[in-house]
FIROMI-209057 format. One line per 5 residues: number of its first residue (from 1); for each residue y, z, x of C-alpha. Coordinates in Angstrom, 1 decimal. Example, Ala and Ser with C-alpha at 12.3 -4.5 7.8 and 13.67 -1.06 7.14 Angstrom:
REM residues 2
1 = -4.5 7.8 12.3  -1.1 7.1 13.7
//
This chain:
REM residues 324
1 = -17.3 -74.3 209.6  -14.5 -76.2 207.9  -10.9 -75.3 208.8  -10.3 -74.5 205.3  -13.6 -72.4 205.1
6 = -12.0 -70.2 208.4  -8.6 -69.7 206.9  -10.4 -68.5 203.8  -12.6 -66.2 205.5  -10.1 -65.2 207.7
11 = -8.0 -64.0 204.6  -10.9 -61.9 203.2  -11.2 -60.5 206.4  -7.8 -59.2 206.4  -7.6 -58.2 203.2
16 = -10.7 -55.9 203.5  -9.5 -54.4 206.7  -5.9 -53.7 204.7  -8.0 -52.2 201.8  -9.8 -50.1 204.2
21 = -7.4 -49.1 206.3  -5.1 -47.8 203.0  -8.3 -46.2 201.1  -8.7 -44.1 204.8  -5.2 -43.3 204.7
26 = -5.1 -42.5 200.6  -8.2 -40.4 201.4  -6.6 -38.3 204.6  -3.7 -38.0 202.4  -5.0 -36.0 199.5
31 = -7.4 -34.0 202.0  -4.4 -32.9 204.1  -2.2 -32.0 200.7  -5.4 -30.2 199.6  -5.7 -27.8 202.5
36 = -2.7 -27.2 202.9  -1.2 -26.4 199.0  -2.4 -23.7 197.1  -3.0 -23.8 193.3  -2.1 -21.7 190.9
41 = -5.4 -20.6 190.3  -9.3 -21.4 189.6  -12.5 -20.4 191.7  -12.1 -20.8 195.6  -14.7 -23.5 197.2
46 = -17.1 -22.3 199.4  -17.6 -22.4 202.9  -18.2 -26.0 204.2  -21.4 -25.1 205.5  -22.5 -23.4 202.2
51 = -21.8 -26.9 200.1  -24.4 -28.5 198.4  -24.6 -32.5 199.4  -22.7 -33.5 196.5  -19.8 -31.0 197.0
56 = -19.3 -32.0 200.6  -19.1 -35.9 199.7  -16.6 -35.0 197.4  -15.0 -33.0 199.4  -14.9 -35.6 202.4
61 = -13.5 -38.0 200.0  -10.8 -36.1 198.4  -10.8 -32.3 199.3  -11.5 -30.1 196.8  -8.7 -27.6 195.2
66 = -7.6 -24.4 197.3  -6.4 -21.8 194.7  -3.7 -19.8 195.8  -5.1 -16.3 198.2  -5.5 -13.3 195.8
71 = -5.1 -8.9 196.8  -8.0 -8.3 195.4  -8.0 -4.9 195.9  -5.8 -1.7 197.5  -6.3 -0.1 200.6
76 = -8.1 3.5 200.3  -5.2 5.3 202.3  -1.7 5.9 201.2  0.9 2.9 201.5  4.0 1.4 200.5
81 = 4.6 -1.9 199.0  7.6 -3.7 201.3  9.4 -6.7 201.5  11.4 -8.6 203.8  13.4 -12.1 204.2
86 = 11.0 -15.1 206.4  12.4 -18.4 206.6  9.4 -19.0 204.5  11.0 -17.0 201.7  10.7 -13.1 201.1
91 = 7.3 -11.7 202.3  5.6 -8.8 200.8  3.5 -6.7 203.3  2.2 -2.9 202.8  3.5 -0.1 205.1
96 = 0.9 3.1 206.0  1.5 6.0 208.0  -0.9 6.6 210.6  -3.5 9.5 211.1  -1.9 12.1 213.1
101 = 0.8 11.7 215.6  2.4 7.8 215.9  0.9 5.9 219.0  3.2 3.0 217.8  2.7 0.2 215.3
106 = 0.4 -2.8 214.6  1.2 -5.9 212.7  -1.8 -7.2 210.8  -1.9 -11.4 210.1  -4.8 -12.6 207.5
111 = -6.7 -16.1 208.5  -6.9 -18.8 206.3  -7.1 -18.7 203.0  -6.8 -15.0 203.1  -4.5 -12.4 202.2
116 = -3.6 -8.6 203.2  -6.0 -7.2 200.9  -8.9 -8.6 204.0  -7.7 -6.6 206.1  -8.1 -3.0 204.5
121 = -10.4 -2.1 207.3  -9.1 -3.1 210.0  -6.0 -1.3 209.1  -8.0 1.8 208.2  -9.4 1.9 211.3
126 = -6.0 1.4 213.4  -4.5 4.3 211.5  -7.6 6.5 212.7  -6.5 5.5 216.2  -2.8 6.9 216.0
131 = -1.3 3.7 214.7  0.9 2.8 211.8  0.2 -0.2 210.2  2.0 -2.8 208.3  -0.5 -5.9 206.6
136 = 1.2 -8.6 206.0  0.9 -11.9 203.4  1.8 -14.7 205.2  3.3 -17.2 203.2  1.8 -18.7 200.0
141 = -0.7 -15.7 199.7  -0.7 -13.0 197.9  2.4 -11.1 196.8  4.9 -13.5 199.4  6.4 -16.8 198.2
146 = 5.7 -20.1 198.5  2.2 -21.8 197.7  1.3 -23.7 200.9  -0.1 -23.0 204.4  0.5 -24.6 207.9
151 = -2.6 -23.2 209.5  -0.9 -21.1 211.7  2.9 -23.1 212.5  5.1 -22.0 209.8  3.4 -18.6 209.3
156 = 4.4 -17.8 213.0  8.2 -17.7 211.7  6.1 -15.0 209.1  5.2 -12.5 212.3  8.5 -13.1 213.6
161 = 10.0 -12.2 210.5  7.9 -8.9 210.6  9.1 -7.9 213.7  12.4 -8.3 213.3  11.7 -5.7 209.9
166 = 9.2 -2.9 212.1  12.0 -3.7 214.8  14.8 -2.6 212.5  12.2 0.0 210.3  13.4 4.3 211.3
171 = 10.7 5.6 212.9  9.4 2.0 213.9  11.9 0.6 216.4  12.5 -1.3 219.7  10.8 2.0 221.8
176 = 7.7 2.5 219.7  4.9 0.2 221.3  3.6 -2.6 218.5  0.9 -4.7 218.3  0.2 -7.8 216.8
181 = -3.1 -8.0 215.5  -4.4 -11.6 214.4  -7.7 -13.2 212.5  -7.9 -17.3 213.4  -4.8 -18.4 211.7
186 = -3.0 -15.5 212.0  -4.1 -15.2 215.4  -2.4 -18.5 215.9  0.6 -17.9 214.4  0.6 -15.0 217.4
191 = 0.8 -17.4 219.8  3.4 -19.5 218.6  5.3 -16.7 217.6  5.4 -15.7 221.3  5.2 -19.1 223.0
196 = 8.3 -20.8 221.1  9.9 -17.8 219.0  10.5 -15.4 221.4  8.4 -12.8 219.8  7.8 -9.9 222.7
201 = 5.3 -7.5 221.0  3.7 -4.7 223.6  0.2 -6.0 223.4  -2.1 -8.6 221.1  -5.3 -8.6 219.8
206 = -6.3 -12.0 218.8  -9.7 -12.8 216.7  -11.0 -16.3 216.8  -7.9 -18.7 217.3  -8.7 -22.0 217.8
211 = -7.6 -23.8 220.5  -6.3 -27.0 219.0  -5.6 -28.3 215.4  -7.2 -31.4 216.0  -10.3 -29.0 217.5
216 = -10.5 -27.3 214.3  -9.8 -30.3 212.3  -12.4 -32.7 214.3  -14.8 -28.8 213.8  -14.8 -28.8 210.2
221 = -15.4 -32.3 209.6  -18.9 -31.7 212.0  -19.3 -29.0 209.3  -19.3 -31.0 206.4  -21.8 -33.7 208.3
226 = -18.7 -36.3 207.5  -17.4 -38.9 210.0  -15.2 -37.9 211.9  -13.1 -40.9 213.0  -10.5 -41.8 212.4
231 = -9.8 -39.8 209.0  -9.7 -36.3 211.0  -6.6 -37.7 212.9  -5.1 -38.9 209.5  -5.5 -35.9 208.1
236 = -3.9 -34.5 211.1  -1.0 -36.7 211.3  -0.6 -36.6 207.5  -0.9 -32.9 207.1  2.1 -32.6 209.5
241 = 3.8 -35.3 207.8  3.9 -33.4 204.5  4.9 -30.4 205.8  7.6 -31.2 208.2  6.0 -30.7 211.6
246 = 4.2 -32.1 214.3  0.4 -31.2 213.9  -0.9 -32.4 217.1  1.3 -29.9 218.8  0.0 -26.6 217.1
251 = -1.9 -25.8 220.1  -2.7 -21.9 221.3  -4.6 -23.4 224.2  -0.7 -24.3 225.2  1.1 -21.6 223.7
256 = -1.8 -19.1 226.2  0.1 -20.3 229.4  3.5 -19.0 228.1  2.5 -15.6 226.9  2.8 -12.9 229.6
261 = 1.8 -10.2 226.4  -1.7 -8.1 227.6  -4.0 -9.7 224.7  -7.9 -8.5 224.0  -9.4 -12.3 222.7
266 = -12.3 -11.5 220.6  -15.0 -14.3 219.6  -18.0 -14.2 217.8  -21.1 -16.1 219.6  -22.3 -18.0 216.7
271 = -19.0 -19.2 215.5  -18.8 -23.1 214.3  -15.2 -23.3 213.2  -13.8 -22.0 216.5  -15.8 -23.1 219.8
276 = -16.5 -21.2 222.9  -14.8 -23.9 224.9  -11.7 -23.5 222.6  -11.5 -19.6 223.3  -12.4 -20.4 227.0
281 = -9.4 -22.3 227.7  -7.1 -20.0 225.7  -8.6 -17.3 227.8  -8.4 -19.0 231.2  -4.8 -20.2 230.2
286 = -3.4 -16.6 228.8  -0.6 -15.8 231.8  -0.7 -11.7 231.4  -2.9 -9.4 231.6  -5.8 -10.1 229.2
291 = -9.6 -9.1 228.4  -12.2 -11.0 226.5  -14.7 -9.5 224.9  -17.9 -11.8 222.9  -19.5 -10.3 219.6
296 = -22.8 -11.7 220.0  -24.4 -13.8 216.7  -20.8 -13.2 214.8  -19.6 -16.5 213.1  -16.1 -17.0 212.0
301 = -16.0 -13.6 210.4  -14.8 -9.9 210.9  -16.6 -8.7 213.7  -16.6 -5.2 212.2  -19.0 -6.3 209.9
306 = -21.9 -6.9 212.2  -20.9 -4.5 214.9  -18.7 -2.0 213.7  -19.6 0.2 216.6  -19.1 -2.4 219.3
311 = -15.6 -3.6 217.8  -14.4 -0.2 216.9  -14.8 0.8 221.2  -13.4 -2.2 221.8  -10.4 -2.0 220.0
316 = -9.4 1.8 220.8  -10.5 1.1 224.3  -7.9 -1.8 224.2  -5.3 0.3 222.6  -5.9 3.6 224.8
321 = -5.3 2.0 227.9  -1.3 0.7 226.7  1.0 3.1 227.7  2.6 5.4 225.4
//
């Protein structure tokens, strides 16, 4: 080939791997800005795995709108509305008494995409136990401000935040015993509200947290049957970009060796967003007292649903044994 032919080549060449390497980055962009920012409103997508083919290339290639997290409905018991300041901006939560006398308190946090309104039952079930209960929106869902989500790093300033208000709250303070009760997101937002915030609740009961972003990035893409390199660690790096922190560090399977809380880790068998390696490690890493406790053929869902028995022993097992 002529020298003149190289060059020319040579140019095309570069040119096509700039073109590529910007239409990746354009694409990660808009995904990670996607996830992560609510819209006002509209229908909410499915679940990856329930997208047709056409859904999921669009949604490979540029994400697909989240609407903002709804209350779609009240809880059946008695409550009051309450609010209370987060560095996120003023979070709205609701407050209930508990069934008979007060064993202590426990701190409900949504997953993603969720809102306080998801956890009606869980709560229900909690105050049946002895336990007041106070379910929280973290930010950008529901009645609190804000219209993004961090998957679990700024909404762990949200559980700190509502602490500090049951901390404060008569009939709620420093001696009553409270739990922090957590669904995937929220349940990582637990562990970094322990590991870096100095949260010290009397006991946790995590659902599903995964054990790395990247994990549950790289997990989701395997979902959508979309490569997964290199755009997963764009949309990493530009998710934290966007939202002012440092994605590849929003790890529970680091926070685990730093919390010395007792913590009941709940995972459902057939789970594909969260993987049994993910909740091993958290698990193996957790440095206090700690029980684990598998909900066989559960996906990433409310294990109550499937086994309401088996999750209701569980949990009142869990809770009896803390001291009063």
């Amino acid at each position: 080939m002529k020298p003149n032919n190289r060059r020319r080549w040579s140019r095309r060449l570069l040119v096509l791997v700039l073109l590529l390497f910007v239409g990746l980055n354009a694409i990660a962009f808009m995904q990670a800005w996607r996830l992560t920012h609510f819209v006002a409103s509209g229908p909410r997508a499915p679940r990856p795995e329930q997208l047709s083919a056409v859904q999921r290339l669009r949604l490979a290639l540029t994400g697909l709108p989240t609407p903002r997290p709804r209350n779609d409905s009240l809880p059946a018991f008695p409550f009051q509305t309450v609010r209370f300041p987060s560095l996120n901006g003023l979070l709205e939560a609701w407050y209930a008494a508990p069934l008979g006398p007060r064993r202590g308190t426990v701190a409900l946090f949504h997953g993603y995409g969720g809102s306080k309104s998801h956890l009606r039952h869980e709560a229900a079930a909690f105050r049946s136990l002895g336990w007041a209960v106070l379910l929280v929106d973290e930010e950008g869902s529901g009645g609190s401000a804000g219209s993004r989500t961090t998957v679990g790093y700024r909404e762990a300033e949200d559980v700190a935040a509502a602490v500090r208000y049951l901390r404060g709250r008569a009939g709620a303070g420093p001696a009553q015993p409270l739990v922090l009760y957590g669904v995937s997101m929220g349940a990582a937002a637990i562990t970094r509200a322990e590991a870096e915030l100095g949260v010290r609740p009397t006991a946790n009961i995590l659902e599903c947290p995964y054990g790395t972003m990247r994990q549950a990035v790289i997990n989701r893409f395997r979902l959508l049957h979309a490569p997964v390199y290199p755009v997963a660690d764009l949309l990493l790096f530009w998710g934290g970009v966007q939202n002012g922190f440092w994605a590849y560090g929003l790890n529970p399977e680091t926070y685990a060796r730093r919390i010395n809380t007792p913590t009941l880790l709940l995972w459902g068998t057939a789970d594909r967003r969260v993987l049994r390696a993910e909740t091993d490690s958290i698990f193996a890493h957790l440095a206090g007292p700690k029980q684990r406790v598998d909900f066989l053929g559960s996906g990433h869902e409310p294990y109550w649903r499937r086994h309401p028995q088996q999750w209701q022993q569980v949990v009142a097992g869990w809770l009896g044994q803390l001291p009063r």
